[in-house]
N, C-alpha and C positions, 0 to 999 in steps of 0.2 A: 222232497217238498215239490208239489206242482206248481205250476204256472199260475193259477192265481194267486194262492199262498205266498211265493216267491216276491211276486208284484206288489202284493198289499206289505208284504214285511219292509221290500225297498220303498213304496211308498211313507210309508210308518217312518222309517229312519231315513229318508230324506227330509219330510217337514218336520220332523223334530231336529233334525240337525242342521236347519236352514233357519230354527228359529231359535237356537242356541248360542245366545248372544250372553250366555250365562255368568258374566258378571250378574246378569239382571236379575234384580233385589228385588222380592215382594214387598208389596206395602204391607206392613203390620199395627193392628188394632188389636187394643186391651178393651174393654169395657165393663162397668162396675155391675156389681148383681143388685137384683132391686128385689125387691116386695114378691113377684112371679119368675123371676127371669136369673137363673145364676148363672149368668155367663159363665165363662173359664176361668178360675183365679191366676193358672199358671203358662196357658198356651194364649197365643197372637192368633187372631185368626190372619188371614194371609190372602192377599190379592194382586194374584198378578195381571196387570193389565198387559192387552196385546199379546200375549203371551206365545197362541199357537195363530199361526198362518195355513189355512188349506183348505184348496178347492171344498171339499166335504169333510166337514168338521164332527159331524153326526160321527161318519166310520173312525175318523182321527183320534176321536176323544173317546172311544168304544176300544179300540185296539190299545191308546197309551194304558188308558186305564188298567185293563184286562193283563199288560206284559207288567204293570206296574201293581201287581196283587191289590188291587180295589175293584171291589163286586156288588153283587144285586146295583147293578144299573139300571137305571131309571131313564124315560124321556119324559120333558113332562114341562110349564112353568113351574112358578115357586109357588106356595099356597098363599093366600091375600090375609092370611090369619099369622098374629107371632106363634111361633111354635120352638121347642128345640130340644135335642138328642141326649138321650143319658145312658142309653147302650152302644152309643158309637160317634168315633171324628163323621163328618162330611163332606165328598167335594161337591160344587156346583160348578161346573163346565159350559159355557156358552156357546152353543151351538148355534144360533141364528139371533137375529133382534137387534133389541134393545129394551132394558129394564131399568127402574130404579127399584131397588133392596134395599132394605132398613135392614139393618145388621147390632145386634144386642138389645135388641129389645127398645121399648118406649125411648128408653134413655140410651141410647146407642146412638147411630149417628143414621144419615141415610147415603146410598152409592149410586152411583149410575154405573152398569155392566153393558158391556157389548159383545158383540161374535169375537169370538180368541182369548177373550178375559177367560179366568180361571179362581176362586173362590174358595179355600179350603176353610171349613167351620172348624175347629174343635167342641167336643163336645161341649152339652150348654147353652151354645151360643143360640140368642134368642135368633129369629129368623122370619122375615115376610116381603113377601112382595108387593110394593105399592102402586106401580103402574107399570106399565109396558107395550111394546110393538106388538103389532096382531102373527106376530110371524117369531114373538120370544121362544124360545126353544129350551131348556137346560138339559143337559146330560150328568145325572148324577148318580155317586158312588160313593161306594162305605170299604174302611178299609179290612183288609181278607180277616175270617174270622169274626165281623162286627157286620156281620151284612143283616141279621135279626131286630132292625132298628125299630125304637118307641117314639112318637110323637104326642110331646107332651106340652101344656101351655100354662100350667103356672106349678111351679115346685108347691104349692098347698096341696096338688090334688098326689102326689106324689114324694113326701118327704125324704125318702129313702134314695132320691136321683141326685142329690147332691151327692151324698156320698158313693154311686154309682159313678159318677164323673169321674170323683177324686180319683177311685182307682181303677180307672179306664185304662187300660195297654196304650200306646202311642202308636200309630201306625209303625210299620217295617220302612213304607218307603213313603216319598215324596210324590204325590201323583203326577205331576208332572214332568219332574227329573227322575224320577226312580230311584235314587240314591239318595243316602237318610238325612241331606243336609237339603235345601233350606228348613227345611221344615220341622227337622230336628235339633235346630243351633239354638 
């Protein structure tokens, strides 16, 4: 291994293990399916506030992900339109800003996200961004295998994505912790 490799790997597992305070419990939301929008009937989506700490969270959240099989990453904000996934989970990873997100659709609630939040969608889950800092950033990923992602905004145009949910695989790992638990309990 060379010398940057080496640097960014102890990078990597210094601020993750600087910020594994991991008793710490995502916030978990249910939301009901409407008319356009069939949230998850069976997965939380999950929000960890604060979560990572690092000078450069761009490379942080590029490398967790990457050691953590979650792929086709993304930079990018969130789109100002509801949309959501029926070929794959999602994370949204906060790289810079500040946003507010509306999470499940019309009838879902809305969030305030900042730099170190962490956001895993399950498939479903309706999805949009309502306002934000001129400097909002997201780093987003799909879990390995589910990286061929659809964006879709109302299950009419699409009937068949309900039951694409239903039998959607579960991610392997946790994209934050790597290990199959929070995310899998």
């Amino acid at each position: 291994m060379d010398a940057c490799a080496l640097a960014s790997k102890n990078s990597l597992e210094t601020n993750f293990l600087s910020n594994r305070s991991y008793d710490m419990k995502p916030e978990t939301h249910f939301f009901q399916a409407d008319e356009h929008i069939p949230n998850n009937p069976e997965l939380p989506v999950l929000i960890y506030k604060n979560a990572v700490g690092s000078s450069d969270l761009t490379l942080y959240f590029e490398e967790m992900l990457a050691k953590h099989s979650w792929g086709g990453i993304w930079h990018a904000p969130v789109y100002d339109y509801t949309h959501f996934h029926s070929k794959s989970h999602e994370v949204l990873c906060i790289a810079s800003g500040h946003a507010r997100l509306q999470l499940g659709g019309e009838h879902g609630g809305d969030f305030d996200v900042s730099a170190g939040d962490l956001i895993v969608l399950p498939a479903g889950t309706g999805h949009r961004q309502l306002s934000a800092s001129h400097d909002f950033m997201v780093i987003g990923a799909y879990p390995k295998g589910q990286e061929d992602y659809d964006i879709l905004s109302s299950v009419k145009d699409d009937p068949a994505a309900v039951e694409r949910i239903a039998n959607l695989p579960l991610p392997e790992k946790d994209p934050l912790t790597g290990n199959p638990a929070p995310l899998l309990d």
